[in-house]
Backbone as a printed PyTorch tensor [residue, N CA C, xyz], in Angstrom:
tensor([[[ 169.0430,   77.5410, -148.0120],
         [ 169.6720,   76.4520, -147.2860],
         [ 168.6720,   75.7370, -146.3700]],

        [[ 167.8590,   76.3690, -145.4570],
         [ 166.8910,   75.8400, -144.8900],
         [ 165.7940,   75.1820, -145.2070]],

        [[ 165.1790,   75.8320, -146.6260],
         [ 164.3900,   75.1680, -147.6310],
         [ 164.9040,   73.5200, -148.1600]],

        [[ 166.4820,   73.5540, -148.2170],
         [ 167.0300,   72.6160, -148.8890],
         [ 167.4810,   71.0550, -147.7850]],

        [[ 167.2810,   71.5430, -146.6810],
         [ 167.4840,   70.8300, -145.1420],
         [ 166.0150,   70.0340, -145.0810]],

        [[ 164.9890,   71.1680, -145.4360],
         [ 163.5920,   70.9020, -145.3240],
         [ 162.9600,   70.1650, -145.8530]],

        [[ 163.4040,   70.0000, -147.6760],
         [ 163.0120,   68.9650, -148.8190],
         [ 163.8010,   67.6520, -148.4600]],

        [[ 164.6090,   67.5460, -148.0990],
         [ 165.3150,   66.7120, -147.6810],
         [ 164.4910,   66.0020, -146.1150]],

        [[ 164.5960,   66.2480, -145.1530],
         [ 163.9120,   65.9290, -144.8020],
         [ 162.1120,   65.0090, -144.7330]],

        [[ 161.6060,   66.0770, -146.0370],
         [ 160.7390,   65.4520, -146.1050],
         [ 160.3990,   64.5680, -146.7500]],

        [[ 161.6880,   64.3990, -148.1150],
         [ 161.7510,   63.4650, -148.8280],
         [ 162.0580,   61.9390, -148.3840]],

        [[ 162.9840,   62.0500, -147.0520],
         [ 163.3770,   61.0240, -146.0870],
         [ 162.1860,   60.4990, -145.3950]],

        [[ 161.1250,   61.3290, -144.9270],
         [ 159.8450,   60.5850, -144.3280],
         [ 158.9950,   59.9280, -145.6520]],

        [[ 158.6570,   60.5510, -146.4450],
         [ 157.7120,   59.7600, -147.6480],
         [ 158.7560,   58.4470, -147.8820]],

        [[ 160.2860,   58.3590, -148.2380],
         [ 160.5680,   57.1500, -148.2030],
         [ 159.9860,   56.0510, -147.0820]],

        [[ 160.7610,   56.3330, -145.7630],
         [ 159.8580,   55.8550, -144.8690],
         [ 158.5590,   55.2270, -144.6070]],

        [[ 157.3400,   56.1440, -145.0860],
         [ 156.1940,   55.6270, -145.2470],
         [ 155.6350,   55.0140, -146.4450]],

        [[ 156.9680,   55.1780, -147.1830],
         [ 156.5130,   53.9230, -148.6460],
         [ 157.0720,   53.0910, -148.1520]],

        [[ 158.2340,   52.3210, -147.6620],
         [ 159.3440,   51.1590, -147.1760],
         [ 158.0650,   50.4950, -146.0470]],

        [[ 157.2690,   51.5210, -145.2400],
         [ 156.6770,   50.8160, -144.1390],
         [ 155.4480,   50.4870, -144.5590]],

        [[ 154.6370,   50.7440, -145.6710],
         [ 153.8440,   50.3800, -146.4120],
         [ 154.0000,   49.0850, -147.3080]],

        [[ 154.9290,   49.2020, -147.8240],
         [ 155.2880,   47.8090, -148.7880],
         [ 155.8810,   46.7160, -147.4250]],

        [[ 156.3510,   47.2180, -146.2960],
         [ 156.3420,   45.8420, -145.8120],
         [ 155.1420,   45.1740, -144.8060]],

        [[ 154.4370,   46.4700, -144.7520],
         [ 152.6930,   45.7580, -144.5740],
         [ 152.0240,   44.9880, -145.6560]],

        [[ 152.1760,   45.5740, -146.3190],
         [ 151.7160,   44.6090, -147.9210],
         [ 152.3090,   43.1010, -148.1310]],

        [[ 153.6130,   43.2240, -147.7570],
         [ 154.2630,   42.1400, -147.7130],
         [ 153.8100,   41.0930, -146.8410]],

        [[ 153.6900,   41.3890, -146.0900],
         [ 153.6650,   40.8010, -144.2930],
         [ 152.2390,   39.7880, -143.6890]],

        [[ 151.8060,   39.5700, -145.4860],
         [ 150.2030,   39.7760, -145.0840],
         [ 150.4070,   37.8450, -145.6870]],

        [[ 149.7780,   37.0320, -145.1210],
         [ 149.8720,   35.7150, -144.9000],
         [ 148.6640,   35.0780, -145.6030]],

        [[ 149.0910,   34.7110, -147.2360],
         [ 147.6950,   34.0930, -147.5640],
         [ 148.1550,   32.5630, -147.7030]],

        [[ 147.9620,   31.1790, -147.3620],
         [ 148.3080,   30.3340, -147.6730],
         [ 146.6630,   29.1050, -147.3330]],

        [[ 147.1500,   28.2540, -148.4910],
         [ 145.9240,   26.9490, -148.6850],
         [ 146.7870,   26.1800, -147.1780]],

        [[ 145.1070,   25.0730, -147.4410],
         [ 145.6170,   24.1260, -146.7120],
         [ 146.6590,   23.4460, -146.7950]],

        [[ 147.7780,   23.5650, -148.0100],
         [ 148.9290,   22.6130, -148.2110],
         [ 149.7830,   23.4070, -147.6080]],

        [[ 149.6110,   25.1460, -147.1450],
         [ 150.4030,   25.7540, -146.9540],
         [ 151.7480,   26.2690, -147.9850]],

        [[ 150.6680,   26.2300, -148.9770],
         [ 151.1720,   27.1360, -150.0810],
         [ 151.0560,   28.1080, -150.5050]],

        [[ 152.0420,   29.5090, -150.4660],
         [ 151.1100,   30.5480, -150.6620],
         [ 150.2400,   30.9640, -152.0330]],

        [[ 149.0810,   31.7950, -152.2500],
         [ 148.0960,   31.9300, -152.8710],
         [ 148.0830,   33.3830, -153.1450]],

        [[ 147.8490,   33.5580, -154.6400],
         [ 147.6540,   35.0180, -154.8290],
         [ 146.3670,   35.6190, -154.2520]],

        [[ 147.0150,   36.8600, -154.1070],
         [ 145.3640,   37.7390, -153.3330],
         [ 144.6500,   37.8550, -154.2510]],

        [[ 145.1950,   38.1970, -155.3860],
         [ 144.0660,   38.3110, -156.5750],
         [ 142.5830,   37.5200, -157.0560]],

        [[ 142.9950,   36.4040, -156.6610],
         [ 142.1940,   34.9250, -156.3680],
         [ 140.9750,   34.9260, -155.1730]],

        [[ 140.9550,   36.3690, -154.2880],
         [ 140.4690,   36.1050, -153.1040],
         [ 139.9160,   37.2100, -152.8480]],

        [[ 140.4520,   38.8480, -153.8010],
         [ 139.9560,   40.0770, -153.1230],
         [ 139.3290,   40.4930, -154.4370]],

        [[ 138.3360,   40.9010, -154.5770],
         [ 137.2940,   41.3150, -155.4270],
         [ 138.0090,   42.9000, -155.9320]],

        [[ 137.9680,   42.9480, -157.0840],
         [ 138.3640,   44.3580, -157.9290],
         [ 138.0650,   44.4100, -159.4130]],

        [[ 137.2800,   45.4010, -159.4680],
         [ 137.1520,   45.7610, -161.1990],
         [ 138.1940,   46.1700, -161.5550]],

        [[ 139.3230,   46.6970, -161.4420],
         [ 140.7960,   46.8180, -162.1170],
         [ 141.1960,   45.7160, -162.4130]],

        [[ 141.3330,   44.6050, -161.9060],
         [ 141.9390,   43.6530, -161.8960],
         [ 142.4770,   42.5980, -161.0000]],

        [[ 143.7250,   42.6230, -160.3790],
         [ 143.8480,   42.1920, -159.0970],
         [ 143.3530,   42.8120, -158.1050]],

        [[ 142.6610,   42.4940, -157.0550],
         [ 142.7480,   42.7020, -155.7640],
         [ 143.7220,   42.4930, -154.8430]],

        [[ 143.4560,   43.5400, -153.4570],
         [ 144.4650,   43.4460, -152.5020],
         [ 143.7930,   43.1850, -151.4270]],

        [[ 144.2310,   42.8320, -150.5830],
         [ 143.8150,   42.2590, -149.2890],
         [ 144.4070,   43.5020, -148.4300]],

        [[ 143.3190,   44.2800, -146.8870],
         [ 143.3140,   45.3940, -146.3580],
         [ 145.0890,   44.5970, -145.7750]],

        [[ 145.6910,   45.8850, -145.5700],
         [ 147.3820,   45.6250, -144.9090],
         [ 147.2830,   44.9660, -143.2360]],

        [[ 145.8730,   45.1160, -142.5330],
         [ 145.7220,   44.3870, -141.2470],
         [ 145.2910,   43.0730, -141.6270]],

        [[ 144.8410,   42.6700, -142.6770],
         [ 144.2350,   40.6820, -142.7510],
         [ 144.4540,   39.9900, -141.8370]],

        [[ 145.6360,   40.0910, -141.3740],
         [ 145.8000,   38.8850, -140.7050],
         [ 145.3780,   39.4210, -139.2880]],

        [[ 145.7960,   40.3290, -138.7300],
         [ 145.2970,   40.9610, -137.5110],
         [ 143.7810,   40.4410, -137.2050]],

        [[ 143.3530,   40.7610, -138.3720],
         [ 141.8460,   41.1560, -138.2770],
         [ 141.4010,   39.1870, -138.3260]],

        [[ 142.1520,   38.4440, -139.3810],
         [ 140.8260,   37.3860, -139.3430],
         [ 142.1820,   36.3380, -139.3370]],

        [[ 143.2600,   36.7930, -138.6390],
         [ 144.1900,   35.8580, -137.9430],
         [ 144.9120,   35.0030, -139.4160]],

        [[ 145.7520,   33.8720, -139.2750],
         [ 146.3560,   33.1710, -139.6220],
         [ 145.9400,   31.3320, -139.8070]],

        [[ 146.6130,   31.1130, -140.8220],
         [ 146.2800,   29.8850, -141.4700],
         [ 146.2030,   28.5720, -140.0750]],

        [[ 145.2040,   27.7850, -140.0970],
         [ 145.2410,   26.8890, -139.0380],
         [ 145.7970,   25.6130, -139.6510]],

        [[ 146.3310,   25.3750, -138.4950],
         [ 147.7180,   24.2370, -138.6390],
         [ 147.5270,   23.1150, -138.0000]],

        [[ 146.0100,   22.8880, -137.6170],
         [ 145.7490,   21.0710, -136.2480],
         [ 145.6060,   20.6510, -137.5200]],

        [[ 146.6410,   20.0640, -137.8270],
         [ 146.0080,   18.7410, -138.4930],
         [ 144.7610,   18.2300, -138.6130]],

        [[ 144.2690,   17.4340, -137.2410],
         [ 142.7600,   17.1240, -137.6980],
         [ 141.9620,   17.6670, -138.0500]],

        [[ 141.7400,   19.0070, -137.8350],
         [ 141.1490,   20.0650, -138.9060],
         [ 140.9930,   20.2330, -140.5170]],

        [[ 142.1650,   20.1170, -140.5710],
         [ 142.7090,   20.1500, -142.1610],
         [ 142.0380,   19.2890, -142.5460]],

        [[ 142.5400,   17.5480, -141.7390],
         [ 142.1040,   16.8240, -142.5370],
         [ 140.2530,   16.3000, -142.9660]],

        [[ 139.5550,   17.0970, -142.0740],
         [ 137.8680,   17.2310, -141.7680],
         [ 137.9140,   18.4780, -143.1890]],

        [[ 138.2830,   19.5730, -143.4840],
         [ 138.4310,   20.5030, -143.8720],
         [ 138.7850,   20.2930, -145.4030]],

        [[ 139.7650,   19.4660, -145.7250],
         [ 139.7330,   19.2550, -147.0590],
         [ 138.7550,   17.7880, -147.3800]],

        [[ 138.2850,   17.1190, -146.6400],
         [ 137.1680,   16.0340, -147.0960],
         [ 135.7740,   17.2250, -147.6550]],

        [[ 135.5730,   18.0140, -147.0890],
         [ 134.7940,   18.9920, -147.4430],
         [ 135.1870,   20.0210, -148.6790]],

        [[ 136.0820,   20.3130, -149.2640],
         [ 136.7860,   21.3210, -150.2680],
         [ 137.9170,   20.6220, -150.1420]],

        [[ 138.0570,   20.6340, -151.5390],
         [ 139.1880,   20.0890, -152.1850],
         [ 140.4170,   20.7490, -151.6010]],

        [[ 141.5570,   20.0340, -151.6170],
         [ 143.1070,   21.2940, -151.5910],
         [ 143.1300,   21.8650, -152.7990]],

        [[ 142.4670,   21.5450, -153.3600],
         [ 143.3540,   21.9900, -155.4810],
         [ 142.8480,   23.1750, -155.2440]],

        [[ 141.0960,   23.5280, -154.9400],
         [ 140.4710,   24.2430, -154.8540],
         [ 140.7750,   25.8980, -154.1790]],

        [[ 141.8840,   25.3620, -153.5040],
         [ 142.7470,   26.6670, -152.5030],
         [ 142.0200,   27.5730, -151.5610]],

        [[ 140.6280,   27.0090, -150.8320],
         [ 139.5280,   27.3100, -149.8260],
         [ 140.7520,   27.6650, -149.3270]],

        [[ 141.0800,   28.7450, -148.1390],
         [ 141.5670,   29.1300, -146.9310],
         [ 141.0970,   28.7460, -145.6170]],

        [[ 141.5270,   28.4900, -144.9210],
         [ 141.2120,   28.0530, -143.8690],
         [ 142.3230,   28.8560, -142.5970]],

        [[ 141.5890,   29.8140, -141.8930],
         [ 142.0370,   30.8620, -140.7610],
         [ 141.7830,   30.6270, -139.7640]],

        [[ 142.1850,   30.5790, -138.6170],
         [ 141.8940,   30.8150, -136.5340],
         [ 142.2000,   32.4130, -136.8310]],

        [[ 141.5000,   32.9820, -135.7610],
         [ 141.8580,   34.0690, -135.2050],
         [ 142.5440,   33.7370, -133.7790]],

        [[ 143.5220,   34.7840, -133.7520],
         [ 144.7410,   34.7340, -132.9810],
         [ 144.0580,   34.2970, -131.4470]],

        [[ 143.0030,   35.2580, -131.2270],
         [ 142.9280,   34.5200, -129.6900],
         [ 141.4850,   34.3140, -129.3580]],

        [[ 140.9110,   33.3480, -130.4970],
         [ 139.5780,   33.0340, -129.9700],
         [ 139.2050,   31.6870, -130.4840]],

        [[ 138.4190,   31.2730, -130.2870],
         [ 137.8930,   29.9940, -131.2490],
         [ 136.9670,   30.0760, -132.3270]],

        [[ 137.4650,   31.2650, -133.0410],
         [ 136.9380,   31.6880, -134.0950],
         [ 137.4140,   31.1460, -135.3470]],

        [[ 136.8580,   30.7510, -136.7180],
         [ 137.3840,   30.1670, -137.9360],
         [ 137.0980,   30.6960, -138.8800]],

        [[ 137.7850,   30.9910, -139.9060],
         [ 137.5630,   32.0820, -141.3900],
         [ 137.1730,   30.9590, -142.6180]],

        [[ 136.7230,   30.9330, -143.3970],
         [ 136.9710,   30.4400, -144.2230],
         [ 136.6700,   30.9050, -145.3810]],

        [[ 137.6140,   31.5040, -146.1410],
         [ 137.2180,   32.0530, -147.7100],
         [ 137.6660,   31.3480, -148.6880]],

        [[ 136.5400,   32.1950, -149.2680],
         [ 136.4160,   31.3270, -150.7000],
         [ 136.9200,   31.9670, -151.9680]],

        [[ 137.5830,   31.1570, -152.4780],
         [ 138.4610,   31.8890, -153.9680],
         [ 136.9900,   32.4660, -154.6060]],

        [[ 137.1990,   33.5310, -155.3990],
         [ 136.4900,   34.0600, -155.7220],
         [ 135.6090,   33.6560, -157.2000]],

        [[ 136.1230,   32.9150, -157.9250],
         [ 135.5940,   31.8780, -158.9110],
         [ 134.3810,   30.6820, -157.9940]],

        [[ 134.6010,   30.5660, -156.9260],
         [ 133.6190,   29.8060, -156.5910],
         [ 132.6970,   30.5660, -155.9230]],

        [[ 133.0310,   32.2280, -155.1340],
         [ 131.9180,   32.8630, -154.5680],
         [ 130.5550,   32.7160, -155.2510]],

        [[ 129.7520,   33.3110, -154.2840],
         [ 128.8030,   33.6540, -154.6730],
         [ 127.8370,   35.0840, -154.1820]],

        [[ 128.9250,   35.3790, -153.4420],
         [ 128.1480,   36.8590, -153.0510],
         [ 128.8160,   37.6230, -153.0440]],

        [[ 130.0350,   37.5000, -153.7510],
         [ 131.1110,   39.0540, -154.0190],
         [ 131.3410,   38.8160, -155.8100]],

        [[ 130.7930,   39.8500, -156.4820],
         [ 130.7460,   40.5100, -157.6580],
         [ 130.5390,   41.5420, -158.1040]],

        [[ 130.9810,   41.9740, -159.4080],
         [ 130.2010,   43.1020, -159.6860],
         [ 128.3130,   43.1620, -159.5790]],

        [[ 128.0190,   42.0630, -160.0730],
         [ 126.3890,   42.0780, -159.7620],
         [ 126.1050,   42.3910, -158.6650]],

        [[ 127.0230,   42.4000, -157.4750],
         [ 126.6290,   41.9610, -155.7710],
         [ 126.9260,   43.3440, -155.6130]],

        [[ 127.4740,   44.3780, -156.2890],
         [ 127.7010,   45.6100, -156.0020],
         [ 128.9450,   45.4520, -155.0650]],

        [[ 129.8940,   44.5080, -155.0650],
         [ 131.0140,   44.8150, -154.4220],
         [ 131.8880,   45.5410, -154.6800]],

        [[ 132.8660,   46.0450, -153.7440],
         [ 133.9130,   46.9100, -153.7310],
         [ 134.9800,   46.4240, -153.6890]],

        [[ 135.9590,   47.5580, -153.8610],
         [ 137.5200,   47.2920, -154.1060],
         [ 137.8250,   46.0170, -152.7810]],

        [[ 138.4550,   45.4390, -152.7620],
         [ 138.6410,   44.2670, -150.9740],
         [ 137.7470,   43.3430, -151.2050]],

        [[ 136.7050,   43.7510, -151.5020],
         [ 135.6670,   42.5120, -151.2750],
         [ 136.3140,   41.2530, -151.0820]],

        [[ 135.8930,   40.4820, -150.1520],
         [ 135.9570,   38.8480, -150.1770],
         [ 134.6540,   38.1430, -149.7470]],

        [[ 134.3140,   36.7800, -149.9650],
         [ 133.5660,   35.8420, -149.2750],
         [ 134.1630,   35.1260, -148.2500]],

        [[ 133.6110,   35.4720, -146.9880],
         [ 134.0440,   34.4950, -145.6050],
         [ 132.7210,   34.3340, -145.1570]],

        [[ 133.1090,   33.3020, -144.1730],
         [ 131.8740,   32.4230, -143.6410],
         [ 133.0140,   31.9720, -141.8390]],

        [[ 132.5250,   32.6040, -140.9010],
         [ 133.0000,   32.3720, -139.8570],
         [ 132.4380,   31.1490, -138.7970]],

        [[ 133.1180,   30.2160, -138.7160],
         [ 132.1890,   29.0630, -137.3880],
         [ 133.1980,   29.2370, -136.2490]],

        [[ 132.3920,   29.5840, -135.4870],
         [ 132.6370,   29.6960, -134.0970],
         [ 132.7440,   28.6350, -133.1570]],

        [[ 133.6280,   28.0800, -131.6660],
         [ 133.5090,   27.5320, -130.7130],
         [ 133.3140,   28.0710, -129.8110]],

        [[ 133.5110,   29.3520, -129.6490],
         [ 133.5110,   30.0640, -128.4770],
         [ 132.2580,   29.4740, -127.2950]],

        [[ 131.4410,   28.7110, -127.4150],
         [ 130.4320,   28.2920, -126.6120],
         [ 130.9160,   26.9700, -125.9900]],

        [[ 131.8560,   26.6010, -126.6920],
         [ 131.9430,   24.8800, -126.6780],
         [ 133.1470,   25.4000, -126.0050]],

        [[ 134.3450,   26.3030, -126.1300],
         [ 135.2570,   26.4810, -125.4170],
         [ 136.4620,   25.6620, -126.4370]],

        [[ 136.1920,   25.1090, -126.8760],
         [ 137.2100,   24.1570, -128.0380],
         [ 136.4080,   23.5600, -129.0860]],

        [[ 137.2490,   23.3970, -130.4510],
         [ 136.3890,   22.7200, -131.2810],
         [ 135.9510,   21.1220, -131.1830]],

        [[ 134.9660,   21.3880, -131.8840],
         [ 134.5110,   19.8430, -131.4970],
         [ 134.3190,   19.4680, -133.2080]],

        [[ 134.9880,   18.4830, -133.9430],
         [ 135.0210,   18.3580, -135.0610],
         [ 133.6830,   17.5520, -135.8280]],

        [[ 133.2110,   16.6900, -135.1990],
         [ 131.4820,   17.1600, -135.6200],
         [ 131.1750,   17.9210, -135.9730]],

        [[ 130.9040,   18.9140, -135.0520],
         [ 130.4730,   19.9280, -135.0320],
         [ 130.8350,   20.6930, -136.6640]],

        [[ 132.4950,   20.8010, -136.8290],
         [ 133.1930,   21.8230, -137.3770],
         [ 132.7140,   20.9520, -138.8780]],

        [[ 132.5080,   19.5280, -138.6950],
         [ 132.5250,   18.6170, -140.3320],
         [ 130.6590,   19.5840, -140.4220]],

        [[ 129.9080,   19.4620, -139.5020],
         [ 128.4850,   19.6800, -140.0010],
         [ 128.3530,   21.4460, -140.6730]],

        [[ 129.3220,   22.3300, -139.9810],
         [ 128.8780,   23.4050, -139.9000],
         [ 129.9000,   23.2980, -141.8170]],

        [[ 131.0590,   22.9270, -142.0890],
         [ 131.7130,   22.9220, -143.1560],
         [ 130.5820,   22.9570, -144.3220]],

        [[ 129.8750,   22.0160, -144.0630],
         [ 128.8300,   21.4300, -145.0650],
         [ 127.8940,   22.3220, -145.5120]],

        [[ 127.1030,   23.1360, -144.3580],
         [ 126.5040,   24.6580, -144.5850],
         [ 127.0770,   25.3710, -145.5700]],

        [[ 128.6270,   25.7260, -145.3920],
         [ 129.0720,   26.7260, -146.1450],
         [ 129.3010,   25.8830, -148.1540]],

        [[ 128.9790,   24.9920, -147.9910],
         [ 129.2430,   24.3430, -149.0710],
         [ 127.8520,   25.2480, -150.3330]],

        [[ 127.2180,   25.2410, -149.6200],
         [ 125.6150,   25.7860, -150.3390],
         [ 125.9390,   27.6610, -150.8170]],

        [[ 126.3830,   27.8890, -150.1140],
         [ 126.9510,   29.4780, -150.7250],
         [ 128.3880,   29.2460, -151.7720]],

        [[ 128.6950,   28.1520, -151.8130],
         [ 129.5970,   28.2020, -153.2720],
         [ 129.0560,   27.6580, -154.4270]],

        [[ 129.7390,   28.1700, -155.6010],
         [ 129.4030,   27.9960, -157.2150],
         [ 130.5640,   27.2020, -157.7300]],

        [[ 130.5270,   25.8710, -157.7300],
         [ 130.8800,   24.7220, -158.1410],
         [ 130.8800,   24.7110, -159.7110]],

        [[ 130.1090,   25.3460, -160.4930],
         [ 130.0110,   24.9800, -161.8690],
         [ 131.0540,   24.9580, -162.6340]],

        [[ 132.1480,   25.9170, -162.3540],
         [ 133.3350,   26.0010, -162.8050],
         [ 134.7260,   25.3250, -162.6170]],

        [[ 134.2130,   24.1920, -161.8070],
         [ 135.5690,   22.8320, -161.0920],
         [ 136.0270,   23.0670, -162.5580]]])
């Protein structure tokens, strides 16, 4: 009887930590500049097949940025079709920007990457205290040279 209290029990926590697992998985925010969402597969490097994105993403390199004038500096530089991401971190003037993985160029199997792998390229304000979109159009342009275009 106690054995049978016991399986029970423990069968009730592994549910638990599968239910609280799949809604980390869930919970995880990939969207383009149109604010459409985007498969991870497109973005996280894996020899199986799809990739997953770690269950903190967004924690870690924040959520899709939404100023407008950004966007619109942001897709003159990368197409929308193209589905570049474009991230703030939650409380800095920090910016993500990854790259679908058809256009990387430094996450592959050649590159010796691993399961997660992605390409980001971070521009910072933290000096300037706010962005200054100059700034953000010149630094865009940099990251243009680490992508592989051949495949538009």
């Amino acid at each position: 009887m106690a054995d049978e209290i016991k399986n029970e029990k423990v069968e009730k926590a592994e549910k638990v930590v599968k239910v609280e697992k799949e809604k980390k998985v869930k919970s995880i925010i990939l969207k383009n500049t149109e604010g459409k969402d985007v498969p991870e597969g497109d973005y996280f490097y894996s020899d199986k097949g799809n990739g997953t994105a770690h269950p903190d993403f967004n924690n870690m390199f924040g959520i899709p940025v939404d100023r407008e004038d950004m966007i619109e500096i942001f897709n003159k530089t990368f197409k929308p079709s193209d589905n570049f991401l474009f991230y703030r971190q939650k409380d800095k003037e920090v910016y993500i920007i990854i790259i679908p993985l058809k256009y990387a160029t430094a996450v592959s199997r050649e590159n010796d990457s691993v399961e997660g792998d992605f390409q980001k390229h971070a521009i910072s304000f933290i000096g300037e205290g706010s962005v200054n979109l100059d700034t953000l159009k010149a630094k865009l342009k940099q990251i243009v040279k680490f992508c592989n275009f051949s495949d538009r």
